[in-house]
N, C-alpha and C positions, 0 to 999 in steps of 0.2 A: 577360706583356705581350702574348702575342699571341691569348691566347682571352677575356682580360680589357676589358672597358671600360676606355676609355682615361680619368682622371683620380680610379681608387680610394684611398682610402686604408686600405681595409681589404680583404681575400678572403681569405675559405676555401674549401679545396677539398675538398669531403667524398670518402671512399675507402669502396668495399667488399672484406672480405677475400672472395679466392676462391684455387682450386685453384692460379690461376697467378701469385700475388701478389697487392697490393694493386690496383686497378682504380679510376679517378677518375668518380664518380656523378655530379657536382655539383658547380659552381663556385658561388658567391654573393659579390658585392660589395656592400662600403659606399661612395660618393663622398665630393665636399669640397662636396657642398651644390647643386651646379648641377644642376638641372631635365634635362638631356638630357648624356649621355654626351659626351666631347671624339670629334671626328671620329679615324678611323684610315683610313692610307692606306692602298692596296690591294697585300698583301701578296703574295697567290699561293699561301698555304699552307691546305692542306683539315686542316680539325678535326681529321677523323678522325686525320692522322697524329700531329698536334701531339698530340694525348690519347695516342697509342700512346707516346710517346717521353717525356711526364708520365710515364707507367706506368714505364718500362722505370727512366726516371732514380728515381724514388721503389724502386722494386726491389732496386737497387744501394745507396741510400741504408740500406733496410732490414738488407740483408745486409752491410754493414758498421758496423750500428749492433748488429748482432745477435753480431759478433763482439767488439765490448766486451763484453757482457752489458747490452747495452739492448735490452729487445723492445719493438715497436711496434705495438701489434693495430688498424688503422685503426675508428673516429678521421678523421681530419682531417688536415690543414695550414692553419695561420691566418698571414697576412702582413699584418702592419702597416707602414703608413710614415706617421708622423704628419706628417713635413716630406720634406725633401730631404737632410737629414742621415747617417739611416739608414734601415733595413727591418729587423723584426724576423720571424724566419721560427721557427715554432714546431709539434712533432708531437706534435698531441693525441690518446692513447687513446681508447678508445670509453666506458671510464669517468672520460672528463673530463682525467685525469692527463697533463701537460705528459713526452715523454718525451727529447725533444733540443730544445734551443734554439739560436740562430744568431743573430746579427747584421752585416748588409752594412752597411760604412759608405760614405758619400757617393765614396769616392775607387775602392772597390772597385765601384758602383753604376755611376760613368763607364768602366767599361771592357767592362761587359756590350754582347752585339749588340744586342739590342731595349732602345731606350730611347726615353723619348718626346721626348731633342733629334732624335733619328734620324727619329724620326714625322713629327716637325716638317718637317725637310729634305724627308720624302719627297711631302709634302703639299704642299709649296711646287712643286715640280716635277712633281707627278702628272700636271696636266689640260695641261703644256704637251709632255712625254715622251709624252702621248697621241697630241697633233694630230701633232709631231714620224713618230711610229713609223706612224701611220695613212697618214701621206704616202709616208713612204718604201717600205714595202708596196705601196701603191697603182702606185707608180712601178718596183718592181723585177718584179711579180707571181713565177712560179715558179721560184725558182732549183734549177737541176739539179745546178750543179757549180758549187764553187771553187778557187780556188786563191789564194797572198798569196804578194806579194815584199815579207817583211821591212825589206828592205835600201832599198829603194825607198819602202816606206810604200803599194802601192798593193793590191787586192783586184782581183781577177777574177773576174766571173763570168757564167755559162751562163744567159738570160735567154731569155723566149720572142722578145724584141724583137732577140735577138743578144748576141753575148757584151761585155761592158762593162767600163773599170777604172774607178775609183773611190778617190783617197785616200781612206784609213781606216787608222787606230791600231787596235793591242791592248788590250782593256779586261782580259779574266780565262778564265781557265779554268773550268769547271764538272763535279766529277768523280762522279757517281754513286756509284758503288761506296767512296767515302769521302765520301761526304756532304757536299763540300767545294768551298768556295768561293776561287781565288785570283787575286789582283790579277795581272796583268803587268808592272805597275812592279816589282813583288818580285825578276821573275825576272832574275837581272845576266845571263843569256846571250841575252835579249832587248835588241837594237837601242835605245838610250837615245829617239830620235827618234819612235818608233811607241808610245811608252809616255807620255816627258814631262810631256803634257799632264793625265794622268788622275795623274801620282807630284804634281805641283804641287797640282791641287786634294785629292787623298789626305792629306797632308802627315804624310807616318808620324816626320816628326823634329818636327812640331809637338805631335801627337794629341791634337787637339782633343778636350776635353771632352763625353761620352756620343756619341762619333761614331766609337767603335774600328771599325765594318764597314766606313768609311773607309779610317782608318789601320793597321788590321792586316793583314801578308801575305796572309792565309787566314783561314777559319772557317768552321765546320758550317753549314748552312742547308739549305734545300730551295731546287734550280733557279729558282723561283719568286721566290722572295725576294731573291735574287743576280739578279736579273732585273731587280725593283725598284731596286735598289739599284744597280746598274747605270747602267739607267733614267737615274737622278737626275745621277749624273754626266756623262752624253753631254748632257742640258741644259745643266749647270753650265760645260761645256767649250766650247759653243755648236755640239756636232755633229750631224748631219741623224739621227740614230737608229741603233738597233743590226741587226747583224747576226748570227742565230744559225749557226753553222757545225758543224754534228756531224763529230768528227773520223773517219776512214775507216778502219776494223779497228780502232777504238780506243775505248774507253768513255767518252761526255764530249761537252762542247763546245765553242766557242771563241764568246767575242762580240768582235765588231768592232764600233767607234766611227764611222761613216762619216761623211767630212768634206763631202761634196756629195751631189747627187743627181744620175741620170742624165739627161741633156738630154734635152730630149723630140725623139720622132722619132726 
């Protein structure tokens, strides 16, 4: 979903074997007929790694298809999805020979992160989280230092114009070193009042249909992408843009939802 054109119904991804596993050559897609690819929003994720992490996942795949006694000499992977029902995920040898087959159905499909109701959302909010963040930037320039009162709901910070508060919510954490993305409504030892707004439009007792990055705690992603996704909710929530805050002797970030911006002057 994410190196692919947005509206295929068919791609394969051709592999070379090398020393250090299978290696992805070559993606190739078929559409459903339309002249120019469905737009995608802007993700934040570099190719290169998304291709590193094909590899690594296809690797694993390998070597536990290899302890049944199925080997897999790449070949390929072929993915179909003739509707919205299913996806047929298929690993074809180099001599043609089918050697795992899979099918995701529709219900297993709505719970994956990238999907295209997701695209949808982020699309819808892209160019308005733009003017939003470009403002609030504009209006904060260099922040040196923060600090947050929880309990209070307010953000402080070390600004070249003086130091300033600011209501602003907890949107999520962003953790590096686990790859990981989580909501702040998640967390019950966070302040129900600084989160609210972002568990309401989340709605993890509703979970919405192909919108799990939504409603789930946490999930793998690249900084980037949780950025996006982010993003879309401080619109959805009607707040002035986010704040990145790297935490201090600690690996990670924090984003803030900032509910105003700083008076001028």
């Amino acid at each position: 979903m994410l190196l692919a054109p947005r509206g295929w119904s068919a791609l394969e991804l051709r592999f070379a074997y090398t020393a250090h596993g299978p290696r992805l050559q070559e993606i190739e897609t078929r559409g459903q007929g339309a002249t120019q690819p469905r737009p995608k929003p802007e993700l934040h994720v570099e190719q290169r790694h998304e291709v590193q992490r094909i590899n690594e996942g296809v690797g694993e795949l390998v070597a536990e298809l290899e302890k049944s006694g199925k080997r897999w000499r790449p070949g390929s992977i072929r993915v179909e999805r003739p509707g919205e029902d299913f996806v047929d995920w298929k690993l074809v040898s180099d001599d043609g020979s089918i050697t795992w087959f899979t099918r995701l159905t529709h219900e297993q499909l709505d719970v994956l992160i990238a999907t295209d109701a997701l695209f949808d959302v982020l699309l819808g909010t892209e160019q308005a989280f733009g003017v939003l963040q470009g403002q609030l930037e504009q209006a904060l320039g260099k922040v040196t230092r923060f600090a947050y009162d929880e309990s209070a709901g307010v953000l402080r910070l070390d600004c070249p114009s003086g130091v300033i508060e600011l209501a602003a919510d907890v949107v999520g954490q962003y953790h590096p070193d686990a790859f990981t993305w989580l909501w702040a409504w998640a967390d019950e030892a966070t302040p129900r009042k600084v989160v609210e707004r972002f568990e309401r439009l989340c709605a993890p007792d509703v979970q919405q249909e192909g919108l799990s990055a939504f409603w789930r705690p946490g999930f793998h992603c690249d900084e980037g992408f949780a950025w996006a996704v982010a993003g879309s909710a401080v619109v959805s929530t009607g707040a002035r843009g986010l704040f990145r805050a790297e935490v201090p002797d600690h690996s990670g970030a924090i984003f803030f939802a900032l509910r105003e911006l700083p008076k001028p002057g």
